[in-house]
C-alpha positions as CSV (number, residue, x, y, z in Angstrom):
1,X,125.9,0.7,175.6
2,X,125.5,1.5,171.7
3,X,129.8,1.5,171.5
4,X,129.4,-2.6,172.1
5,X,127.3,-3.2,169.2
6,X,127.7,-3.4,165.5
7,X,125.6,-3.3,162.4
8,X,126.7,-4.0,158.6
9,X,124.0,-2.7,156.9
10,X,123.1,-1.7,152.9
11,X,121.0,0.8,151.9
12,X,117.4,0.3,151.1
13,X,117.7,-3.6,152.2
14,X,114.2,-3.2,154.5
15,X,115.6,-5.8,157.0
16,X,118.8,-3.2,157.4
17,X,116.3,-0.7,157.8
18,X,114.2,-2.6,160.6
19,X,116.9,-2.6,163.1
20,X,118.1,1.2,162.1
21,X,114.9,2.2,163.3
22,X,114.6,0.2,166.3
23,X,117.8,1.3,167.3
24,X,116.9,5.2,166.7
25,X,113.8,4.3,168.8
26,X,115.8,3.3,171.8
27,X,118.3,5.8,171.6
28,X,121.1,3.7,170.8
29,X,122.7,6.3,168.7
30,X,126.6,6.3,168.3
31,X,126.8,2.3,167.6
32,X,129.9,1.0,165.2
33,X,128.5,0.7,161.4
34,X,129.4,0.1,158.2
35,X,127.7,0.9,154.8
36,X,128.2,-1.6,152.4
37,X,127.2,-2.3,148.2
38,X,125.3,-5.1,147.5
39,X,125.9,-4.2,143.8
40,X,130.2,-4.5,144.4
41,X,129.1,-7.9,146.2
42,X,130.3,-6.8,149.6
43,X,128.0,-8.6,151.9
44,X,129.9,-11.7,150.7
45,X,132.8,-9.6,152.1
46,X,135.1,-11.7,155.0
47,X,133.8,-9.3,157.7
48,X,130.4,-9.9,156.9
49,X,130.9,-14.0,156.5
50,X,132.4,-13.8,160.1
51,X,129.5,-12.5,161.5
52,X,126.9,-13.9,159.3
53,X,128.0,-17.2,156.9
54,X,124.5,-17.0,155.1
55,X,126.5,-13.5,153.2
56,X,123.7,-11.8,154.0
57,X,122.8,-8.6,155.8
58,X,122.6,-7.2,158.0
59,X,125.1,-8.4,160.2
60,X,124.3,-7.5,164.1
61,X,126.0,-7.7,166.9
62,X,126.2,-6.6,170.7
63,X,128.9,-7.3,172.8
64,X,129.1,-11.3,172.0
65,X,125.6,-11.9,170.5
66,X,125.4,-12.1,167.0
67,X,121.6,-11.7,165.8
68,X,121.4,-11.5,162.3
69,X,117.7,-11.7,161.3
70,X,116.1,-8.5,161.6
71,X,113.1,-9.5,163.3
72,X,115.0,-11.1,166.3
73,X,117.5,-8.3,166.4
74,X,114.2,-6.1,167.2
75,X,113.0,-8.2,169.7
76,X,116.1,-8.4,171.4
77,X,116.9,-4.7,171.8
78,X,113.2,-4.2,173.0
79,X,113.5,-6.7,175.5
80,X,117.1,-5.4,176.9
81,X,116.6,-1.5,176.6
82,X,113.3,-1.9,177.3
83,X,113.2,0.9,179.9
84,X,115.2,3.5,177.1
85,X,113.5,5.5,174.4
86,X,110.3,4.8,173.0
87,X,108.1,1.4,174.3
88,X,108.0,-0.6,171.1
89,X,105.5,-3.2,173.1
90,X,102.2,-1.9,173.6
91,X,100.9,-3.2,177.2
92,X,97.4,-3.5,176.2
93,X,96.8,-7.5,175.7
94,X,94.8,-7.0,172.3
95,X,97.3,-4.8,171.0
96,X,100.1,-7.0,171.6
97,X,98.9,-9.9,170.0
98,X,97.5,-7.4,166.8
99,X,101.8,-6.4,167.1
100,X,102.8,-9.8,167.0
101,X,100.5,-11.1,164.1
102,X,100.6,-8.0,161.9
103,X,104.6,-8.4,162.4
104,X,104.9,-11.7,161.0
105,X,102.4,-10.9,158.5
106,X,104.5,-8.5,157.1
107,X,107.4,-11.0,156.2
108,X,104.4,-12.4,153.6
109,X,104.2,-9.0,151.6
110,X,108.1,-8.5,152.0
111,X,108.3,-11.9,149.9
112,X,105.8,-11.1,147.4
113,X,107.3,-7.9,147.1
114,X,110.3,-9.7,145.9
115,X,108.7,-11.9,143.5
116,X,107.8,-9.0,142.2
117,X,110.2,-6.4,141.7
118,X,113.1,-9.1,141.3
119,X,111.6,-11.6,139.1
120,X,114.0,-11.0,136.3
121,X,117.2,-10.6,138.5
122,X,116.6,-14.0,140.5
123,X,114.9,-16.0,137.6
124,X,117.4,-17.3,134.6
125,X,115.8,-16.1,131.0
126,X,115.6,-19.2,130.0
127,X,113.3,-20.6,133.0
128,X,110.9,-16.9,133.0
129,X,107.2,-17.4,132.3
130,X,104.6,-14.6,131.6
131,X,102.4,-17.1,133.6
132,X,104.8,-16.7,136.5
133,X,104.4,-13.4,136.3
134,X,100.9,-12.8,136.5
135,X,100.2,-15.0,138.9
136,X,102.6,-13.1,141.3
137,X,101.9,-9.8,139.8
138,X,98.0,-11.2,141.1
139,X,99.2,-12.4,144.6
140,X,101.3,-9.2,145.6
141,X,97.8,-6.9,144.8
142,X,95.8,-9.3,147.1
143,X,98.6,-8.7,149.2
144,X,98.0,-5.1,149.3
145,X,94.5,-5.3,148.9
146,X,94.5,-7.2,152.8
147,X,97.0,-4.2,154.0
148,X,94.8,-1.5,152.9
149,X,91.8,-3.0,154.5
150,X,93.7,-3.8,157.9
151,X,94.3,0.4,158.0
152,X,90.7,1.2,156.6
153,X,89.6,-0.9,160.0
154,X,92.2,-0.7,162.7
155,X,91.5,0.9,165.4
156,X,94.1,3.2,165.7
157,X,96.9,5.1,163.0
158,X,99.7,2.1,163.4
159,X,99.6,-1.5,162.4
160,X,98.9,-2.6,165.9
161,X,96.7,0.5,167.4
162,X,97.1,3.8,169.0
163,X,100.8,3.3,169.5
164,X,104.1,2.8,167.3
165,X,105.1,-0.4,167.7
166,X,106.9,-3.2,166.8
167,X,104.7,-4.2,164.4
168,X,104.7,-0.4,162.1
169,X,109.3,-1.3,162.7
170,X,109.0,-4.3,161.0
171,X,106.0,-3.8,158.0
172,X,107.3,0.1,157.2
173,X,110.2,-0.6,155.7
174,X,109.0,-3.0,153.2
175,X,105.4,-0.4,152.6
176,X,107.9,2.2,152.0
177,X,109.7,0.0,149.6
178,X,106.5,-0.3,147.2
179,X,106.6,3.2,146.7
180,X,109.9,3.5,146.0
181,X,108.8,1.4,143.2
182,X,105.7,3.5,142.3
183,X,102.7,1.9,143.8
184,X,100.0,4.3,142.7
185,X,99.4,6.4,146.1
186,X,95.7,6.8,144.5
187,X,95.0,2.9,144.6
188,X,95.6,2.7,148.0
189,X,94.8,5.8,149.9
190,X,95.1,4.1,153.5
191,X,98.6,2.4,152.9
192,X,99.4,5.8,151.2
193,X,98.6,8.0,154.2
194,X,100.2,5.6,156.3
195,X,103.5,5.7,154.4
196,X,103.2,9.3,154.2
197,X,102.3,9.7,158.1
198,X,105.4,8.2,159.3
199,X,108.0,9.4,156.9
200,X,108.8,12.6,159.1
201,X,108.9,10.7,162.2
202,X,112.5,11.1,163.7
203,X,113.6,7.6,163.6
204,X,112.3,6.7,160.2
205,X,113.5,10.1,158.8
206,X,117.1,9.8,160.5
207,X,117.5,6.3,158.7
208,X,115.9,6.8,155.1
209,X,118.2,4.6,152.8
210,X,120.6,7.3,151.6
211,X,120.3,5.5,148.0
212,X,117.0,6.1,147.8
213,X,117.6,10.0,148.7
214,X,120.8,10.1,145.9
215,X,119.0,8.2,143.4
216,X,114.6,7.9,142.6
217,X,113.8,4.6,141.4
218,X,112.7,4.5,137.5
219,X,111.5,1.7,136.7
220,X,108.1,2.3,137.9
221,X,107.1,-1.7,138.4
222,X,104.8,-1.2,140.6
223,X,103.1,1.8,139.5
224,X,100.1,-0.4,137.6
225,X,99.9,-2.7,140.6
């Protein structure tokens, strides 16, 4: 099953990461991939335009179905290897919709995230604003602040409960993103045992961004967050 499908990924890109995991979840090992550098500009490579003419990654496909945003990729490999690996769907009603909702709540702190960190890389010198800033320096903490609280209150380890869902595939990847960038472990002890929790479990470990193992961030932007 995993020989029909195809995944151009790049390291450290969290919606890459989303359907690595997933994919290591169902046991749909052995699939064709390819590593490419944003930094050499290769996801505006020809391959990846074919599959995706946004440029972007990744780039999924299986057999003739080309699903290229992360979070329907997911859902698509739960709902057809539903039956293989680990159940990525809890059954309990409550903790389906918590799955759901803290899912596409996590596509808010992936973009703040981003306003973030890349503030200087997407914004033209000329147009930058200390104003600009601070105000998204201000919004990513509340961010946070709401992520922190949902762990110091849930009623289980994961996003959605007792289980490892969906909802812990799609938010990790971006969680372990802000401490690649240094968010102070200390500031935020329940996102930091959280992060720390799930690092070592086989699916997450298997598919680490092998960028972020070669090379540790230093720029520390997040570290007074």
């Amino acid at each position: 099953m995993a020989k029909d499908m195809t995944l151009l990924w790049g390291s450290g890109s969290p919606p890459c990461w989303r359907i690595q995991i997933t994919l290591e979840e169902k046991k749909l090992q052995g699939y064709n991939q390819k590593l490419l550098s944003f930094m050499k500009g290769e996801h505006k490579s020809k391959q990846v335009m074919d599959m995706n003419p946004r440029g972007q990654l990744p780039a999924f496909k299986h057999k003739d179905y080309v699903l290229n945003e992360s979070y329907a990729a997911c859902l698509y490999l739960e709902n057809q290897f539903g039956g293989q690996g680990d159940k990525l769907v809890p059954e309990c009603p409550a903790e389906q919709a918590m799955m759901y909702q803290r899912m596409f709540e996590g596509l808010a702190l992936n973009q703040k995230m981003a306003d973030v960190i890349y503030y200087e890389w997407k914004v033209p010198e000329g147009e930058r604003h200390d104003s600009a800033v601070k105000r998204n320096r201000e919004a990513l903490t509340a961010e946070i602040k709401l992520w922190e609280g949902y762990l110091s209150k849930g009623p289980g380890p994961f996003l959605a409960g007792k289980t490892f869902s969906l909802a812990d595939v799609a938010v990790y990847p971006s969680i372990a993103y802000l401490y690649r960038f240094q968010l102070s472990e200390d500031r935020y002890p329940k996102l930091a045992a959280y992060y720390n929790s799930l690092k070592e479990r086989p699916s997450i470990k298997t598919s680490w961004p092998p960028t972020w193992l070669e090379t540790p961030d230093e720029t520390g932007k997040l570290k007074d967050i």
